[in-house]
Biotite code that builds the C-alpha atoms (Angstrom):
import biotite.structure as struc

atoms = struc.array([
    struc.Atom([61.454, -67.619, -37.054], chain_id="A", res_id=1, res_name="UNK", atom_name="CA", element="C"),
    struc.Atom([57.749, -67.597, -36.220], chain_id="A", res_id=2, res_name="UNK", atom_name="CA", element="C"),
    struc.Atom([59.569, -67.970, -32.413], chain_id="A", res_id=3, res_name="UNK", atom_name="CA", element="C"),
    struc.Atom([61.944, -65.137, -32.983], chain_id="A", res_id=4, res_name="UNK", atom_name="CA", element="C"),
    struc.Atom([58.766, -63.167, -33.744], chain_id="A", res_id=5, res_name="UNK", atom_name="CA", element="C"),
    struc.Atom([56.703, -64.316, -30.740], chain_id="A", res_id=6, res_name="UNK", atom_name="CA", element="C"),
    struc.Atom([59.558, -62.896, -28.328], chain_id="A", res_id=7, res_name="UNK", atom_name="CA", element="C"),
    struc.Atom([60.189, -59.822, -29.403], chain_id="A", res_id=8, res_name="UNK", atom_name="CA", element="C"),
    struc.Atom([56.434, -58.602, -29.511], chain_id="A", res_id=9, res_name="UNK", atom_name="CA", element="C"),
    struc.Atom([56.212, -58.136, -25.708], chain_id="A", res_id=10, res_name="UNK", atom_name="CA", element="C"),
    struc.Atom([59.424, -57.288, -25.552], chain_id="A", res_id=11, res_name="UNK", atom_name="CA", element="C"),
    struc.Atom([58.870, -54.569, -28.159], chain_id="A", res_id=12, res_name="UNK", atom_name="CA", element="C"),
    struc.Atom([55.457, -53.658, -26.313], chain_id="A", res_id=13, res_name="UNK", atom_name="CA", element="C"),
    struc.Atom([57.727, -53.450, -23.310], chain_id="A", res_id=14, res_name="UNK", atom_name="CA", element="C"),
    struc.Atom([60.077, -51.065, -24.795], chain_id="A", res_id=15, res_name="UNK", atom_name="CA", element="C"),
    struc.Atom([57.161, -49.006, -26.354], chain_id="A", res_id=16, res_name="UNK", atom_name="CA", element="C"),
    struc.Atom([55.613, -48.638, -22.881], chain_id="A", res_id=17, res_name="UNK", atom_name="CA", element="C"),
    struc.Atom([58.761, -47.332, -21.155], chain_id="A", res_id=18, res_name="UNK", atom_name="CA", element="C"),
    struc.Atom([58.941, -44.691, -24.050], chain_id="A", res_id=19, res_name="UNK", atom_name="CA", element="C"),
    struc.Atom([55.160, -43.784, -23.006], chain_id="A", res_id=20, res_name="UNK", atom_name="CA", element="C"),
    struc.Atom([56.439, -43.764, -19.010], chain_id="A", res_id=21, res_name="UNK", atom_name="CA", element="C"),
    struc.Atom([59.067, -41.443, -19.550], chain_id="A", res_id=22, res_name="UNK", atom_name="CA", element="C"),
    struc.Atom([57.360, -39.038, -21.716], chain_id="A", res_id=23, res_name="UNK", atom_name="CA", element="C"),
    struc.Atom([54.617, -39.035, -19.174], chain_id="A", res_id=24, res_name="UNK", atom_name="CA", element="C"),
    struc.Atom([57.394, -38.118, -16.199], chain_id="A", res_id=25, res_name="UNK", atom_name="CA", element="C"),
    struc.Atom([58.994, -35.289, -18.571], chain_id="A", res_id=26, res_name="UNK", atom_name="CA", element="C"),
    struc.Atom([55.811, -33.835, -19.691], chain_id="A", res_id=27, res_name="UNK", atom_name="CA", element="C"),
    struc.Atom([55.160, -33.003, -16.336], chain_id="A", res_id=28, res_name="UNK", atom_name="CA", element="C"),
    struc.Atom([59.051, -31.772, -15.486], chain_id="A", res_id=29, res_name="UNK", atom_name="CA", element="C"),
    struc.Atom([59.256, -29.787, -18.075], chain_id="A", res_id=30, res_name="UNK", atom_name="CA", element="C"),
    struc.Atom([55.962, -29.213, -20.692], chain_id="A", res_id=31, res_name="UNK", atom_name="CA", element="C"),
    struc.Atom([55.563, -31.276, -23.971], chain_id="A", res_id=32, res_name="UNK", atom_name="CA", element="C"),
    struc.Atom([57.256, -28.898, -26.747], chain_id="A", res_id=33, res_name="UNK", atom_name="CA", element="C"),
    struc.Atom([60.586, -28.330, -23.979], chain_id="A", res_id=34, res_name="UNK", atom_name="CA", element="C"),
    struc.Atom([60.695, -32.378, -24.472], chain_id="A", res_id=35, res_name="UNK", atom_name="CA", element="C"),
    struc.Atom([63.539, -33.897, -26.799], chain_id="A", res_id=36, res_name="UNK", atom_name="CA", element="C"),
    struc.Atom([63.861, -37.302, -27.909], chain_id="A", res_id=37, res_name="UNK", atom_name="CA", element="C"),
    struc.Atom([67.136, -37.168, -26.448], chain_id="A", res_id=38, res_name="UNK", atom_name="CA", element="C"),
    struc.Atom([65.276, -36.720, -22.980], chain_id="A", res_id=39, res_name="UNK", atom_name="CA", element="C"),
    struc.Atom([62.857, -39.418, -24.025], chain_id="A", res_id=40, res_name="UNK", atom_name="CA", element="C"),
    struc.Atom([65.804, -42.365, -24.446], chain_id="A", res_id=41, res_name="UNK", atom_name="CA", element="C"),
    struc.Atom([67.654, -41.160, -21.486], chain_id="A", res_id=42, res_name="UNK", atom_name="CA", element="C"),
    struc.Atom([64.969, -40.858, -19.092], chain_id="A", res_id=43, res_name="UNK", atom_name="CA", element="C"),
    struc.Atom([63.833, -44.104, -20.158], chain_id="A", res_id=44, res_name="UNK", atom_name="CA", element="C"),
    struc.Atom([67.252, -45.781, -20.149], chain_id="A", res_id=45, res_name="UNK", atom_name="CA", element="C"),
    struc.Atom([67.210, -46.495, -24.022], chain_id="A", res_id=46, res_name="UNK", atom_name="CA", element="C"),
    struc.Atom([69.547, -45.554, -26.700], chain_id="A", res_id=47, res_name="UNK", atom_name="CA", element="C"),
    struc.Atom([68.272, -43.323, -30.025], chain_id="A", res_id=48, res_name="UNK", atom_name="CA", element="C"),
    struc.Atom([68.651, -45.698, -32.612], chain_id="A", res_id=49, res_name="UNK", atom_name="CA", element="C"),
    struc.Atom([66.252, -48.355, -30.165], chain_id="A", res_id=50, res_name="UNK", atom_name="CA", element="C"),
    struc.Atom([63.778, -45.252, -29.846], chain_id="A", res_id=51, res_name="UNK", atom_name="CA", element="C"),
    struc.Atom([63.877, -45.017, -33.659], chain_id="A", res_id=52, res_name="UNK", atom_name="CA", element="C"),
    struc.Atom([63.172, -48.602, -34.120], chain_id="A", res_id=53, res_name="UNK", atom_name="CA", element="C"),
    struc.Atom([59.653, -48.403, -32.589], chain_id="A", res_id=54, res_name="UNK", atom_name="CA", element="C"),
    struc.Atom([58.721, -44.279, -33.795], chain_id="A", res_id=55, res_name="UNK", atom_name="CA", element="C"),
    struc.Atom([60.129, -41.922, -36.086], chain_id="A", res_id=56, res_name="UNK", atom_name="CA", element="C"),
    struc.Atom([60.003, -38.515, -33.648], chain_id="A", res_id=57, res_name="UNK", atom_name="CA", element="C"),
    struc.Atom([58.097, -37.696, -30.511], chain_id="A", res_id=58, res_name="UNK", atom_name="CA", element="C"),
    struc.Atom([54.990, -36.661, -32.042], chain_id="A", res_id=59, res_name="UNK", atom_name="CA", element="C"),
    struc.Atom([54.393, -40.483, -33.262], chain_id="A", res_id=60, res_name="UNK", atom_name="CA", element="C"),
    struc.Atom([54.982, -41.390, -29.482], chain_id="A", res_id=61, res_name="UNK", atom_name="CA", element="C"),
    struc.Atom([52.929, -38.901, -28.169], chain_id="A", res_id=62, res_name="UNK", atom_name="CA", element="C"),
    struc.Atom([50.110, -39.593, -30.729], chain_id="A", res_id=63, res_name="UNK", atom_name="CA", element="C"),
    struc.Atom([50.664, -43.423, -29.955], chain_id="A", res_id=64, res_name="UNK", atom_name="CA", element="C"),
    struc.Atom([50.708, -42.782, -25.927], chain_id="A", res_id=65, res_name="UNK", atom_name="CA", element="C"),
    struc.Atom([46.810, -40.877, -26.194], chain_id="A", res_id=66, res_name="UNK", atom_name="CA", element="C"),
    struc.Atom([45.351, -43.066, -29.009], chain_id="A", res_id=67, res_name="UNK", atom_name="CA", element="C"),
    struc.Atom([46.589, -46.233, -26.570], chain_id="A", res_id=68, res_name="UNK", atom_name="CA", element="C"),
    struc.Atom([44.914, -44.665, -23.257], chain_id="A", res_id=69, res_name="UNK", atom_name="CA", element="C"),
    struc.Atom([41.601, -43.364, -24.838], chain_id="A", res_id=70, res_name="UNK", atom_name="CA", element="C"),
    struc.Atom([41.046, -46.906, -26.464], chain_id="A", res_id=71, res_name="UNK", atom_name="CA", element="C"),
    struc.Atom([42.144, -48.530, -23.067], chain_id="A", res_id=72, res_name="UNK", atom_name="CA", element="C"),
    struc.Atom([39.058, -46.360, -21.802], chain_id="A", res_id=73, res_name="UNK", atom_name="CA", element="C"),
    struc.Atom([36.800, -47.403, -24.200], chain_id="A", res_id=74, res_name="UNK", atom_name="CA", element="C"),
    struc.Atom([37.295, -51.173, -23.463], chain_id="A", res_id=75, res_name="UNK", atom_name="CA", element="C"),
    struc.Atom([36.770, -50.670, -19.865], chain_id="A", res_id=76, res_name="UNK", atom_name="CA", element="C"),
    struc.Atom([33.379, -49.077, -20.089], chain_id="A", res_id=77, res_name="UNK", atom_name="CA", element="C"),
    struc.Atom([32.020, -52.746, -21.033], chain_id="A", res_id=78, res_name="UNK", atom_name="CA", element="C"),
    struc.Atom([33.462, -55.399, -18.969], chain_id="A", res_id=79, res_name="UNK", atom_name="CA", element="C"),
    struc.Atom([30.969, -55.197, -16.503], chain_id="A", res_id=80, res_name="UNK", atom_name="CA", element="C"),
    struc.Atom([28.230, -55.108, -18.190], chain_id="A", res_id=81, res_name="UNK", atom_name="CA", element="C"),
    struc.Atom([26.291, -57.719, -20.667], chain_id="A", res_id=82, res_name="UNK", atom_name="CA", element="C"),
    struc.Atom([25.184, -56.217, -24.100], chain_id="A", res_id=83, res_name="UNK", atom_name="CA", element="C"),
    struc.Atom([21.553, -56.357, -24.255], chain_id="A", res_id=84, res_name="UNK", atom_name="CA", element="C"),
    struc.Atom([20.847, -56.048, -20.652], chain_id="A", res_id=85, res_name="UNK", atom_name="CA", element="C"),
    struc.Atom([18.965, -53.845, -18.635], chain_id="A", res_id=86, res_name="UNK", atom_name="CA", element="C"),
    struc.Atom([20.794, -52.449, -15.452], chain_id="A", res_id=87, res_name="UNK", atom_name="CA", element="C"),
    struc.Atom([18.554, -50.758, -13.257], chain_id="A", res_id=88, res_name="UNK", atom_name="CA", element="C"),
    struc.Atom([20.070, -47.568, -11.574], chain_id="A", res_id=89, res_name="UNK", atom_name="CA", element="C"),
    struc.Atom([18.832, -48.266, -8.159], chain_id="A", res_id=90, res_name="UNK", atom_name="CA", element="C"),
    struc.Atom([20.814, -51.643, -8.275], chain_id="A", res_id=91, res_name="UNK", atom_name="CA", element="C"),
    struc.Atom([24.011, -49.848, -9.617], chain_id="A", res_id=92, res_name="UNK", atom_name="CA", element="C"),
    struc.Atom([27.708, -50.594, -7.556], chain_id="A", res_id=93, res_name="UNK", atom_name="CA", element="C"),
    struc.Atom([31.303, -50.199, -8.089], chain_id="A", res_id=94, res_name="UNK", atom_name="CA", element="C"),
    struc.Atom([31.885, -52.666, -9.955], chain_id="A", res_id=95, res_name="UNK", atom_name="CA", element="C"),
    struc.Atom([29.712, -51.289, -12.298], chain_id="A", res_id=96, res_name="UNK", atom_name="CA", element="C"),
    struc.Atom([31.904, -48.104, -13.069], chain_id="A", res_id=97, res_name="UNK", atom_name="CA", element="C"),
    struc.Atom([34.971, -50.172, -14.259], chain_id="A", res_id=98, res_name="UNK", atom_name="CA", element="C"),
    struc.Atom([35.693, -46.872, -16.226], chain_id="A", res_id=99, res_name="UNK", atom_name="CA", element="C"),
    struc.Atom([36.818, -45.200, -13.154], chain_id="A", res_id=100, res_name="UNK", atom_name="CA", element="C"),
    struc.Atom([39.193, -48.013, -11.835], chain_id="A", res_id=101, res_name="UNK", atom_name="CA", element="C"),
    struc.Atom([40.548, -47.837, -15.812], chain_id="A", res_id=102, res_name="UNK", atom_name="CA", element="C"),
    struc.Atom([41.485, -43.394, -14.669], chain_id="A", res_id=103, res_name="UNK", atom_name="CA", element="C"),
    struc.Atom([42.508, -44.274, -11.466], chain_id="A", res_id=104, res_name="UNK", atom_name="CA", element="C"),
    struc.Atom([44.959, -47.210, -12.120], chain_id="A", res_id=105, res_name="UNK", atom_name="CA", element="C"),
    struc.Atom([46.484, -45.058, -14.902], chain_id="A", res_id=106, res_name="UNK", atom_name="CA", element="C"),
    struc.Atom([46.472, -41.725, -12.854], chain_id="A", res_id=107, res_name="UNK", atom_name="CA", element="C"),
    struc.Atom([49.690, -41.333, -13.809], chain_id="A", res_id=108, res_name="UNK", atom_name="CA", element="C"),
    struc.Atom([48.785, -40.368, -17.129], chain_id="A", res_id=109, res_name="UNK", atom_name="CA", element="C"),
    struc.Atom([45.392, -38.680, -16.767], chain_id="A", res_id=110, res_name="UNK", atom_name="CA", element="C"),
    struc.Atom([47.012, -35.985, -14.215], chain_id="A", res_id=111, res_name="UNK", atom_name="CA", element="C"),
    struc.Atom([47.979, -34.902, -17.656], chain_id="A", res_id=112, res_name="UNK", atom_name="CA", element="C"),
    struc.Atom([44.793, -33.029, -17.727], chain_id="A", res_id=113, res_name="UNK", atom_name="CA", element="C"),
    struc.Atom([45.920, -30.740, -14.690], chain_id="A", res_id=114, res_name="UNK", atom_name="CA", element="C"),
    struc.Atom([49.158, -29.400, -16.706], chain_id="A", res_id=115, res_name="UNK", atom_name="CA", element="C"),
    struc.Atom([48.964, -26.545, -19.268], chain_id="A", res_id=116, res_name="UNK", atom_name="CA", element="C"),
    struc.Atom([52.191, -27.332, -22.010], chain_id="A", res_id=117, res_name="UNK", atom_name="CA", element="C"),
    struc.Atom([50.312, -30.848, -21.749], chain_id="A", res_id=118, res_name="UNK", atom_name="CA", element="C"),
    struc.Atom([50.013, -34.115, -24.486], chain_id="A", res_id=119, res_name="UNK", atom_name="CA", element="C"),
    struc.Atom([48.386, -32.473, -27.936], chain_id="A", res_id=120, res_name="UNK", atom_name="CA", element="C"),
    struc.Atom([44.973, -33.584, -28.347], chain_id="A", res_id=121, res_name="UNK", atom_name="CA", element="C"),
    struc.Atom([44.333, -35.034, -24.507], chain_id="A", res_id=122, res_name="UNK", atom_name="CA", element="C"),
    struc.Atom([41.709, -32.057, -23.412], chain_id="A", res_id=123, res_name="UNK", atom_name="CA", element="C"),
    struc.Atom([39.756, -32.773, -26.967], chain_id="A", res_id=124, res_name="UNK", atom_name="CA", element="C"),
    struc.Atom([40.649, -36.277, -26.807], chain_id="A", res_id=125, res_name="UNK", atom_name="CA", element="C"),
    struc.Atom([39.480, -37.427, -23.330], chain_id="A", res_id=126, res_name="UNK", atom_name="CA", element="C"),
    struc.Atom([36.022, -36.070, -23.432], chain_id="A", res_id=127, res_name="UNK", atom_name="CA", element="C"),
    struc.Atom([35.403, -36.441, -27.250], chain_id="A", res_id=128, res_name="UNK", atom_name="CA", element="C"),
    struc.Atom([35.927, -40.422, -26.099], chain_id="A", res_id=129, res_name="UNK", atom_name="CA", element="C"),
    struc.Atom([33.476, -40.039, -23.285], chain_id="A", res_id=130, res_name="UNK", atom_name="CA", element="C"),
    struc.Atom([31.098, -38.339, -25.367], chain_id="A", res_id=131, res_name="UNK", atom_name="CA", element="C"),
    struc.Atom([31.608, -41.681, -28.307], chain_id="A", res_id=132, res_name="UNK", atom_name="CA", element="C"),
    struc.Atom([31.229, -44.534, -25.446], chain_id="A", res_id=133, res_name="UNK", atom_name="CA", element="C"),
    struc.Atom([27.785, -42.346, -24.036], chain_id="A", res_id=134, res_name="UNK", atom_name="CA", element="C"),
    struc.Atom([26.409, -41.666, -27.865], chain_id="A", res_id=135, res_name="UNK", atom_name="CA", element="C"),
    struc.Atom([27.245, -45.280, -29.962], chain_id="A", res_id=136, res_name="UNK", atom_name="CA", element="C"),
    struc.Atom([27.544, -47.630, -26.468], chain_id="A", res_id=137, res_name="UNK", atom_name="CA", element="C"),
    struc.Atom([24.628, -46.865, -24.181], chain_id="A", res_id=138, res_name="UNK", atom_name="CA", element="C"),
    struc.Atom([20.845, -46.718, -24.589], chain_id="A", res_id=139, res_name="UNK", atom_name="CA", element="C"),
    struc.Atom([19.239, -44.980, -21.612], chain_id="A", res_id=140, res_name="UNK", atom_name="CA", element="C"),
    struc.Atom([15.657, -44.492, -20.213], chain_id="A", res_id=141, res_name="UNK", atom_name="CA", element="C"),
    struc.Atom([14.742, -41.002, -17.821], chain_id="A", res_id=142, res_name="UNK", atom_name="CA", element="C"),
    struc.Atom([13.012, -41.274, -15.026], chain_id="A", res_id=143, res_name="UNK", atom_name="CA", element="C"),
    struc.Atom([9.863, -41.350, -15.156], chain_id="A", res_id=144, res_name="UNK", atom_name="CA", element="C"),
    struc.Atom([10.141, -42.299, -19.059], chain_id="A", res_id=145, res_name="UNK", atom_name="CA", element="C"),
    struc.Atom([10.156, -38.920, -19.767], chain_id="A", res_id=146, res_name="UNK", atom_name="CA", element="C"),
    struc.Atom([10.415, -37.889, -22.898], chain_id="A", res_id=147, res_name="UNK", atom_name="CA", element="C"),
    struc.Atom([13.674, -35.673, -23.956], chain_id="A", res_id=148, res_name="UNK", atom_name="CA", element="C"),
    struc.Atom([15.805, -35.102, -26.964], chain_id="A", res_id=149, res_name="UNK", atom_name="CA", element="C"),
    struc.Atom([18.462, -38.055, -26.349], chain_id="A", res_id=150, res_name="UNK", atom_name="CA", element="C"),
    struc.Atom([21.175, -36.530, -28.719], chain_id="A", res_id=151, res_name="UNK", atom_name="CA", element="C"),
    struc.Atom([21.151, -33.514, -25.720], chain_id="A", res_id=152, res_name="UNK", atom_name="CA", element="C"),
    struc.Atom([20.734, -36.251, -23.017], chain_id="A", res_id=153, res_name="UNK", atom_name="CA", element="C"),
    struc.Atom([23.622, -38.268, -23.590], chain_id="A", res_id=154, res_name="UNK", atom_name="CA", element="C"),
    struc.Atom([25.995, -35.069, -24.281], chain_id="A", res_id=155, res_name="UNK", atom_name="CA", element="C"),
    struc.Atom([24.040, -33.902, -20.906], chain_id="A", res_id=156, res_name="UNK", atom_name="CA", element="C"),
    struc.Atom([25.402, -36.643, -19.306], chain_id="A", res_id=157, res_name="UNK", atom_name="CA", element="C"),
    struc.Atom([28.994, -37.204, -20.608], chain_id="A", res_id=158, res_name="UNK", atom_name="CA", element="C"),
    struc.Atom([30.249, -34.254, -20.667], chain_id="A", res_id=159, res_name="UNK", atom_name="CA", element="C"),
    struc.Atom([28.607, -33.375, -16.821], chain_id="A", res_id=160, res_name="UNK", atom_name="CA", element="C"),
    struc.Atom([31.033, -36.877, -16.069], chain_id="A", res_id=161, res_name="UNK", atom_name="CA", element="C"),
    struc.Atom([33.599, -35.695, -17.500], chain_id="A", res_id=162, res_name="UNK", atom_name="CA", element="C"),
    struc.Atom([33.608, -32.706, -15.789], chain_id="A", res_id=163, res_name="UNK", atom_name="CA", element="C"),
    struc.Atom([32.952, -34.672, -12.766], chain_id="A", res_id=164, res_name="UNK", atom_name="CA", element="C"),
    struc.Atom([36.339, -36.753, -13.341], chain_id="A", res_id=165, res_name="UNK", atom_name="CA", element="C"),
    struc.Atom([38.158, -33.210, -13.732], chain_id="A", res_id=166, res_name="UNK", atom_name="CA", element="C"),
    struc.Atom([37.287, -32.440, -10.678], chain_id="A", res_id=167, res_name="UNK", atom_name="CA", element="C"),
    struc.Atom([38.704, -35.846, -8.899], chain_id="A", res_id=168, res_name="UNK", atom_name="CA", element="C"),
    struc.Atom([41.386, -35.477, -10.568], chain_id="A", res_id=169, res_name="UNK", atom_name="CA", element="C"),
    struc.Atom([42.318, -31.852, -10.189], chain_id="A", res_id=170, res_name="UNK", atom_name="CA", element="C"),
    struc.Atom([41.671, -32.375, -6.252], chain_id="A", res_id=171, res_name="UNK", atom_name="CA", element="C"),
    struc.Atom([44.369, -34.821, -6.521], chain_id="A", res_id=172, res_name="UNK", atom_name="CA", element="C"),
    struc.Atom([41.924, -38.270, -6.122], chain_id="A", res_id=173, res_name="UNK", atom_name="CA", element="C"),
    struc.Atom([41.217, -37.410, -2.544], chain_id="A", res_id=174, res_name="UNK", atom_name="CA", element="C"),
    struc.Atom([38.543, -39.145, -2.399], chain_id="A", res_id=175, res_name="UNK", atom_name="CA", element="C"),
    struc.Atom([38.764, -42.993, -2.484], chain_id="A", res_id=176, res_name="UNK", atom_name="CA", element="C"),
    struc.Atom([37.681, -44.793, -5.729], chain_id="A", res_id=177, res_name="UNK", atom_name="CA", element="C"),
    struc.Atom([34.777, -46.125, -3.546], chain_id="A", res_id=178, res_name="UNK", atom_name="CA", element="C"),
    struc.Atom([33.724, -42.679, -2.434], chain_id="A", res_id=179, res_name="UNK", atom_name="CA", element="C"),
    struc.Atom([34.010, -41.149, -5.750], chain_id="A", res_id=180, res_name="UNK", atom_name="CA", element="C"),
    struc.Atom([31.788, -43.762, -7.706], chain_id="A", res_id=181, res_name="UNK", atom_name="CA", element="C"),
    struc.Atom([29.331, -43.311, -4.940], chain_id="A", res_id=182, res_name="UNK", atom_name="CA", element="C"),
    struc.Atom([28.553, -39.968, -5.361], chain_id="A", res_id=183, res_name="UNK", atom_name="CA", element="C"),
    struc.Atom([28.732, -40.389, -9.139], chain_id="A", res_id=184, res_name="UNK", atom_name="CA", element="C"),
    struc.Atom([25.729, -43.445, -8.676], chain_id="A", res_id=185, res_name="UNK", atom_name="CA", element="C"),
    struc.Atom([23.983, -41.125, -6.670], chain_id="A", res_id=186, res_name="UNK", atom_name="CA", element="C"),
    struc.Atom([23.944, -38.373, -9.103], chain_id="A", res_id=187, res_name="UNK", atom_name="CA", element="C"),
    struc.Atom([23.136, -40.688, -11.878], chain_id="A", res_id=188, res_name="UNK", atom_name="CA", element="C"),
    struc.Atom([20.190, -41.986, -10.067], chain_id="A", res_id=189, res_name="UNK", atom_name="CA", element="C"),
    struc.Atom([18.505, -38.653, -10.510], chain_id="A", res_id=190, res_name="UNK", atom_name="CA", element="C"),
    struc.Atom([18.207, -38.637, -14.207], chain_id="A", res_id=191, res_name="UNK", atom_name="CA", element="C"),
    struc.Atom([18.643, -42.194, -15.187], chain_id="A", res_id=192, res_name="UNK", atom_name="CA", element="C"),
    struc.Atom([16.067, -44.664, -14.345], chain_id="A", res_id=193, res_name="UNK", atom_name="CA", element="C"),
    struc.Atom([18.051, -47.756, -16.313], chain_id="A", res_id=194, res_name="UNK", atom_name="CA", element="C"),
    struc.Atom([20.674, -48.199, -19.506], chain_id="A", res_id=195, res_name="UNK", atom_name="CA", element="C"),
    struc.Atom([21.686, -51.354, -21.466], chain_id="A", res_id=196, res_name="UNK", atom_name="CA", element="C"),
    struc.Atom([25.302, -51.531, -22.790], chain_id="A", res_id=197, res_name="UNK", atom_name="CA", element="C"),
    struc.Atom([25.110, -51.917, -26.680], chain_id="A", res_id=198, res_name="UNK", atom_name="CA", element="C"),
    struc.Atom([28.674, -52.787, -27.192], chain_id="A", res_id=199, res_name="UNK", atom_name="CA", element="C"),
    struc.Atom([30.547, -52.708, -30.276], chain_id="A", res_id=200, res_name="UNK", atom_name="CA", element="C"),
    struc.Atom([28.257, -52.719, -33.465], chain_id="A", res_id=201, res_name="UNK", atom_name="CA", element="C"),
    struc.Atom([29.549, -55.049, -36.338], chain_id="A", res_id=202, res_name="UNK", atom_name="CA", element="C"),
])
């Protein structure tokens, strides 16, 4: 039994994503509220009473879909970084925005932003989770030390990011993930002088 159970976990996960994947693709034919669940399990090959097995309409999908992406972005903001430590700005790479690569491998999903009948909750949802990671996740030091009220700082800063990321995306990613985190570092280095990554308080 235990076995049994084992199994069908990825392959329910599996199923659940190819839901996600086809709401994504009809979202953008057609606008969220013109979507049926009928075009969900079609498009994604599936009958209803499968579909029904994993949610009980398309707004349990479609809340499922966001709350899986925004936490997907949350865990990406700290795997390059140690909690505790200090990372100076002027030493800062590409492999320290690991958020980025997280947009840009699921591009698919954040070109949401660009569409107006779009997922409920994304345009809250997305920079809401960007303002979280900069307020409970990061400490931060100015340059210079200079004094400021943080709780304006860090909204300063994540929502000026997010509108950043808008941008990229609205332009359609053109430039590379390279280029893009390079001007981001560069911007950064003007206001931050260092950060440490707090990480999950328990």
């Amino acid at each position: 039994m235990r076995d049994d159970l084992r199994e069908a976990s990825p392959r329910r996960n599996r199923t659940k994503e190819h839901f996600k994947s086809a709401l994504v693709r009809l979202i953008k034919a057609k606008g969220y509220h013109s979507v049926t669940v009928k075009d969900i399990v079609d498009a994604a090959a599936y009958n209803r009473s499968t579909f029904y097995v994993q949610y009980k309409d398309k707004i349990e999908l479609a809340e499922d879909l966001l709350a899986s992406m925004l936490q997907g972005l949350e865990e990406s903001v700290g795997k390059p970084h140690v909690p505790g430590h200090k990372v100076y700005t002027a030493k800062l790479n590409p492999a320290s925005f690991h958020i980025i690569a997280y947009i840009y491998e699921h591009r698919d999903f954040f070109e949401l932003l660009k569409y107006e009948d779009t997922l409920p909750g994304l345009r809250t949802g997305f920079p809401n989770t960007i303002l979280k990671i900069y307020m409970e996740k990061f400490t931060f030091e100015t340059i210079n030390n200079l004094p400021v009220n943080m709780d304006y700082f860090k909204r300063y800063t994540a929502y000026g990011f997010y509108g950043l990321i808008l941008h990229w995306i609205d332009g359609n990613f053109k430039e590379s993930q390279e280029e893009f985190i390079k001007e981001v570092i560069d911007l950064t280095k003007t206001h931050i002088y260092s950060f440490q990554y707090i990480g999950d308080r328990r």
